[in-house]
VEXLUMDO-753837 format. One line per 4 residues: number of its first residue (from 0); their letters; for each residue x, y, z of C-alpha. Coordinates in nm, 3 decimals, m for minus. Layout:
N
NUM) A) X/Y/Z; ...
REM end
This chain:
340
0) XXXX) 0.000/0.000/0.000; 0.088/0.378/m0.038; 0.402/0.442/0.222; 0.331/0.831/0.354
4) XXXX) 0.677/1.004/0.470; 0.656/1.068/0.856; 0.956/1.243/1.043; 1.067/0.964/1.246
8) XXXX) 0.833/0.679/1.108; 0.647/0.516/0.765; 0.343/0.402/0.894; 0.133/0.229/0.553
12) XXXX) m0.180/0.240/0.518; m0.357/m0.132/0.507; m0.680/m0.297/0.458; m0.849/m0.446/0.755
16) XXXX) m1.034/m0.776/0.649; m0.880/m1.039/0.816; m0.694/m1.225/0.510; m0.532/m0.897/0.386
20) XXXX) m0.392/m0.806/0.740; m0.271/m1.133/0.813; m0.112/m1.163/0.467; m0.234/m1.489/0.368
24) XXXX) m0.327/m1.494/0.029; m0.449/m1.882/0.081; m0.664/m1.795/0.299; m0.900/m1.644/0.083
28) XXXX) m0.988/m2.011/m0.079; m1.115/m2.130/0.239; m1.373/m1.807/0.251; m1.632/m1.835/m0.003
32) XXXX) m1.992/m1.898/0.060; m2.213/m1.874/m0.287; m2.617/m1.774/m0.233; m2.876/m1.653/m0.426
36) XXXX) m3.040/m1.365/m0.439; m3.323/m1.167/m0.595; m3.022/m0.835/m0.607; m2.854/m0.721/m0.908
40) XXXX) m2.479/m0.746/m0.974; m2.319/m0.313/m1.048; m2.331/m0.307/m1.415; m2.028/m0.313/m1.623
44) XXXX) m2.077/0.082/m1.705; m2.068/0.149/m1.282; m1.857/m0.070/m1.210; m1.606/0.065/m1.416
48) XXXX) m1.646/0.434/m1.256; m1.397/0.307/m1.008; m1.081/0.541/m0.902; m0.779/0.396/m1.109
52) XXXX) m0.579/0.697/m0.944; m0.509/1.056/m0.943; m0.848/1.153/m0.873; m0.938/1.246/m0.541
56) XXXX) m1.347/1.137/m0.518; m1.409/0.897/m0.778; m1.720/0.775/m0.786; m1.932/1.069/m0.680
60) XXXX) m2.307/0.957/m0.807; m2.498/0.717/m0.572; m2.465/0.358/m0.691; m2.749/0.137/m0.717
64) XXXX) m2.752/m0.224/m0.600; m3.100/m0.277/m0.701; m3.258/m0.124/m0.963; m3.658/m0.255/m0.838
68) XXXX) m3.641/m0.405/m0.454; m3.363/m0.430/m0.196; m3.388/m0.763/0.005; m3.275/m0.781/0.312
72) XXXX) m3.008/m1.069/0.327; m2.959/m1.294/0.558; m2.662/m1.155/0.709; m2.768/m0.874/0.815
76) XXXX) m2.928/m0.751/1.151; m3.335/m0.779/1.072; m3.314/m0.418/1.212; m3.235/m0.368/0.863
80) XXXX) m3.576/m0.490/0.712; m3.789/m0.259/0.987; m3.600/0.034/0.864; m3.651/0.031/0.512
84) XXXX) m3.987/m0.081/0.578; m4.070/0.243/0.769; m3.923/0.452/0.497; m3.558/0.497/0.653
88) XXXX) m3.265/0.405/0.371; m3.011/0.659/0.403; m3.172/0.949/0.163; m2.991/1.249/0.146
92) XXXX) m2.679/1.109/0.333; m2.344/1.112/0.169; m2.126/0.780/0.233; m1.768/0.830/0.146
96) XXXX) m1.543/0.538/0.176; m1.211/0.569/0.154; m1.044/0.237/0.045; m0.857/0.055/m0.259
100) XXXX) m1.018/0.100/m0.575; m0.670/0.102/m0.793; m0.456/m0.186/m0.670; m0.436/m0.539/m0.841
104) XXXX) m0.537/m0.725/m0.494; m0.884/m0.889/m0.527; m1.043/m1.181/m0.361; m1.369/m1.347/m0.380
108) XXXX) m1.713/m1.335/m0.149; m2.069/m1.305/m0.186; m2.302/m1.070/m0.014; m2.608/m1.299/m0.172
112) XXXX) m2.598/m1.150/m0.461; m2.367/m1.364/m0.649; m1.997/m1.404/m0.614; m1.792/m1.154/m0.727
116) XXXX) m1.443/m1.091/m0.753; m1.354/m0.781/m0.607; m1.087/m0.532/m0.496; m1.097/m0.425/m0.104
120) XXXX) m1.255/m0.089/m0.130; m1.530/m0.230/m0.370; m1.612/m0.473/m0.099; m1.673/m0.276/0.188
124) XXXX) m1.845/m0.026/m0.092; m2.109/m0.251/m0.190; m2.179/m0.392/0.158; m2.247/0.008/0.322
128) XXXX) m2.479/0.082/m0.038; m2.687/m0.249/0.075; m2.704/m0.177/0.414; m2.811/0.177/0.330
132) XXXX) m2.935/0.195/m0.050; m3.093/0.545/m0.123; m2.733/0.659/0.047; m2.461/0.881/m0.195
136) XXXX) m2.198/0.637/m0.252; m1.884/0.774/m0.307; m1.528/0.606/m0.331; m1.215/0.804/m0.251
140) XXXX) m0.937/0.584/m0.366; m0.680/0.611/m0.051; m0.368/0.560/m0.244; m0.403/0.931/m0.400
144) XXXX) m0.336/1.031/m0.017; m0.548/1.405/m0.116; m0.789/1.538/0.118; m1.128/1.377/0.172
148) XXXX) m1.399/1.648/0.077; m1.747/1.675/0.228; m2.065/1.676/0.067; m2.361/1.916/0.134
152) XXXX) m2.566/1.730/0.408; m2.474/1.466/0.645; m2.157/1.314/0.586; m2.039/0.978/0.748
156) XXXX) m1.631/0.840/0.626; m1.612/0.483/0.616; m1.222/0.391/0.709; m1.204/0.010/0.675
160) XXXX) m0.771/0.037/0.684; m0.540/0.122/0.912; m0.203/0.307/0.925; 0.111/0.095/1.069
164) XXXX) 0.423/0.144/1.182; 0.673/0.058/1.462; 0.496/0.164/1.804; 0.634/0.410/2.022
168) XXXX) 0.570/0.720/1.881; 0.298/1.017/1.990; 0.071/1.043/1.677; 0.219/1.437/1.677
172) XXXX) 0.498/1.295/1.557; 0.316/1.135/1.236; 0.369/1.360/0.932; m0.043/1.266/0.821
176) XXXX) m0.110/1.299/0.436; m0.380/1.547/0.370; m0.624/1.227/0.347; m0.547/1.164/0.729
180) XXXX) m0.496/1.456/0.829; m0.834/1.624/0.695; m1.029/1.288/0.843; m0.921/1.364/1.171
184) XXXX) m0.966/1.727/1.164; m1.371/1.635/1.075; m1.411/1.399/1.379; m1.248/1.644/1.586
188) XXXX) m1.481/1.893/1.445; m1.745/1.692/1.461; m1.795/1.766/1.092; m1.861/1.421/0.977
192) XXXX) m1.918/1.077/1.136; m1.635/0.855/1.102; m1.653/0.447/1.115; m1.307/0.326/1.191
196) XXXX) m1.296/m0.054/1.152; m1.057/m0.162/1.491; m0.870/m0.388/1.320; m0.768/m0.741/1.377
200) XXXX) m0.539/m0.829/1.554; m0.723/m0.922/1.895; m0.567/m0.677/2.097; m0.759/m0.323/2.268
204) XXXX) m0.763/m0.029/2.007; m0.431/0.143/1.955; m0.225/m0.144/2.124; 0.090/m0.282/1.985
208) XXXX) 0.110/m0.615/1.772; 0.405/m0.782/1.651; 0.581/m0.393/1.740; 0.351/m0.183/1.504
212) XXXX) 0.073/0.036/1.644; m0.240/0.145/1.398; m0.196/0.510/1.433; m0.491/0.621/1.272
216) XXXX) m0.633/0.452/1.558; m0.464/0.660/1.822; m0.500/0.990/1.658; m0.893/0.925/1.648
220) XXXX) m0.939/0.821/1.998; m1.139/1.138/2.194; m1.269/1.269/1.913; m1.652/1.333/1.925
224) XXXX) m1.778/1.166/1.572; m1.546/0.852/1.577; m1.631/0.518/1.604; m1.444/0.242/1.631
228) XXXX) m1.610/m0.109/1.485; m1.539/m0.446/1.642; m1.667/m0.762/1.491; m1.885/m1.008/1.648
232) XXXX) m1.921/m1.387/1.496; m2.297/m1.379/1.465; m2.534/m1.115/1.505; m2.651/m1.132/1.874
236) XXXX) m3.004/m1.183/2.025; m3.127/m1.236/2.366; m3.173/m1.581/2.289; m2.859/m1.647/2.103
240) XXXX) m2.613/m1.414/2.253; m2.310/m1.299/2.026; m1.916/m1.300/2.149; m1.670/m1.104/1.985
244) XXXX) m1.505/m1.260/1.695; m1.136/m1.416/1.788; m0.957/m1.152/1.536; m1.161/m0.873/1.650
248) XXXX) m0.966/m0.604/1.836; m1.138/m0.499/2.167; m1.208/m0.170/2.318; m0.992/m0.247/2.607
252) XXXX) m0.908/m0.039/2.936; m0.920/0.367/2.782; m1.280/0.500/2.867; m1.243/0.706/2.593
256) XXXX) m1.215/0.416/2.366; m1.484/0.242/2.535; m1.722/0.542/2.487; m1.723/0.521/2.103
260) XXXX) m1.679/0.121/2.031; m1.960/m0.033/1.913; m1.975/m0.368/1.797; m2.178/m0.559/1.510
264) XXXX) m2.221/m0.882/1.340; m1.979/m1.011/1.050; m2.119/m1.306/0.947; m1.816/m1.479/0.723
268) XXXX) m1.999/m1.806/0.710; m2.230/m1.651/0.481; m2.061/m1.430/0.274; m1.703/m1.549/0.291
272) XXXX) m1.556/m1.253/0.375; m1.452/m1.175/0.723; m1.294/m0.885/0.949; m1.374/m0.548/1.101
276) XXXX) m1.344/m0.406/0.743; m1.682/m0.541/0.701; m1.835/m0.402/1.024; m1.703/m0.056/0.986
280) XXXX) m1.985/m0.033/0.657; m2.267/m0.163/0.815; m2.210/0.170/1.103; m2.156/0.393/0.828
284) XXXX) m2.508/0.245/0.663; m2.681/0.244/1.023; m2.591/0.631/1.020; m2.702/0.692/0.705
288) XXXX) m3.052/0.538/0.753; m3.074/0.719/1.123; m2.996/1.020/0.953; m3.242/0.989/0.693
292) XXXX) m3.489/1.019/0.939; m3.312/1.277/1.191; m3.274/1.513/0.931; m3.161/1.786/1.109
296) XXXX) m2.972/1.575/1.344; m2.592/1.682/1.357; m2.301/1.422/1.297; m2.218/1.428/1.671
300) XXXX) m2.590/1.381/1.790; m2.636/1.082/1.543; m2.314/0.955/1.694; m2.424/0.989/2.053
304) XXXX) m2.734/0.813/1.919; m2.608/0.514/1.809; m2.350/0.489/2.091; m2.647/0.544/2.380
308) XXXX) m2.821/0.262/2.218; m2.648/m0.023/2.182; m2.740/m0.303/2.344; m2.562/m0.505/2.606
312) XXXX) m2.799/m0.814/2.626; m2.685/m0.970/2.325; m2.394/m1.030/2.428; m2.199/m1.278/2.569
316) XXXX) m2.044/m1.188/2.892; m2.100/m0.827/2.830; m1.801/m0.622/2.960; m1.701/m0.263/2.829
320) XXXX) m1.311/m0.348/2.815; m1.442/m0.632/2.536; m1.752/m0.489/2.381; m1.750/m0.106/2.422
324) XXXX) m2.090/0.063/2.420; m2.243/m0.319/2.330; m2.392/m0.430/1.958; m2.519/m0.135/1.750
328) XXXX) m2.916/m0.165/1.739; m3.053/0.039/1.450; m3.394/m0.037/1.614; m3.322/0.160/1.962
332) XXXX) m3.136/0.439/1.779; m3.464/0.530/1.512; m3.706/0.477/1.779; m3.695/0.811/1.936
336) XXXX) m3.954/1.141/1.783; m3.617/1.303/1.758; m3.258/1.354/1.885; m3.062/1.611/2.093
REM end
């Protein structure tokens, strides 16, 4: 991946579903799960609006996944289903995900609408425009390294990557790109809603594994419209409680961590593709639809409403060093006549 000068260190930035991080290309054979579906593949003429570099937002129109009816599959929360049903998809919400549209590294998976072959950014993409389909879609290819723009309305980012290097050093010390640097500015701002996936290396958020530290991690801890994803095997019920899934990163020890980790379900058995890459979208989409009704919600009170929430009792062993604020529930978060 791009390598972004830093005065004292080269942290790279790197996708976070679990194959990619671990850097086992094998591993992708074992993750496929084919369904059907009643969805439409992108067409050849969208799919090929992806950033191939040099541009800064590439795909700027909203892309459809279905042309007629969305169906709700079957891994996702049915949460899903009752919000579409009562009108909430994620109208006049911008979604910009900044990913890998450019690079030759694909792998396969199925979100039930056919296996596809896909690049990393593409992926997590397609999964937030399901989860949220009357949403603005755009792609920001992160290997260009400009600044992420906003779009008039609600914005939510969609950061399903992380930035490595050797740990040790205060994130003032990280030269950011203008990419970086301009995400963290809007979620100290409060200017957009940011879904960090936490990455997967099943240690807290912003700890050290095999001597590297994600420090796009650490320099988004405390800021007011972050949120950092974990990934739970199944998603929970009171009946079937959840547990974290044995990559996931945890929220660990730092309150302020724990304050703005939520966690949802990534169901790999189903769609073969695994990691908090994939949870980070499904946040961004829950925003989108909650904002879609909460029109003129702000990006920090549809953050506080997603984090004051979550629920605990679908969890296994619920503790806020594991879990955070508990599994997102799109259902508590739209129930309120408004937000403050």
């Amino acid at each position: 991946m791009n390598i972004i000068s830093c005065p004292n260190s080269r942290p790279s930035r790197f996708p976070l579903n679990w194959g990619m991080r671990l850097g086992v290309a094998a591993a992708f054979a074992i993750l496929w799960a084919p369904m059907a579906s009643a969805q439409e593949v992108l067409s050849a003429d969208e799919t090929a609006a992806l950033c191939h570099g040099g541009g800064s937002i590439c795909v700027s129109a909203r892309i459809p996944v279905a042309r007629t009816t969305q169906t709700v599959q079957n891994w996702m929360s049915p949460d899903v289903g009752a919000a579409w049903a009562a009108g909430y998809k994620g109208k006049g919400v911008t979604i910009t995900m900044v990913d890998d549209f450019s690079s030759s590294s694909r792998f396969y998976g199925n979100f039930g609408i056919g296996t596809q072959y896909q690049r990393h950014g593409e992926w997590t993409r397609e999964e937030a425009s399901m989860i949220a389909p009357a949403a603005t879609i755009r792609s920001k290819d992160f290997s260009t390294g400009t600044a992420v723009s906003l779009a008039r309305g609600l914005n939510v980012l969609n950061l399903s990557y992380g930035m490595y290097t050797t740990a040790g050093y205060s994130t003032s010390q990280i030269g950011w790109a203008p990419e970086e640097s301009s995400i963290i500015s809007y979620a100290t701002k409060g200017s957009a809603i940011v879904s960090k996936a936490a990455g997967n290396d099943s240690v807290a958020v912003g700890g050290v594994t095999g001597g590297q530290q994600d420090y796009l991690d650490l320099a988004l801890i405390g800021k007011p419209t972050a949120i950092f994803v974990g990934a739970l095997s199944t998603n929970g019920t009171t009946a079937n409680k959840a547990q974290l899934a044995w990559y996931s990163n945890y929220a660990g020890s730092d309150p302020a961590v724990q304050s703005h980790f939520l966690v949802v379900g990534v169901e790999g058995d189903k769609t073969g593709l695994y990691g908090t890459s994939f949870a980070a979208p499904i946040i961004s989409g829950y925003a989108a639809i909650i904002g879609s009704k909460f029109t003129k919600a702000t990006p920090v009170q549809i953050t506080n409403d997603l984090l004051n929430t979550a629920r605990t009792d679908t969890l296994v062993n619920y503790d806020p060093s594991v879990y955070g604020k508990g599994e997102a529930s799109l259902s508590r978060a739209l129930a309120p006549v408004a937000i403050h």
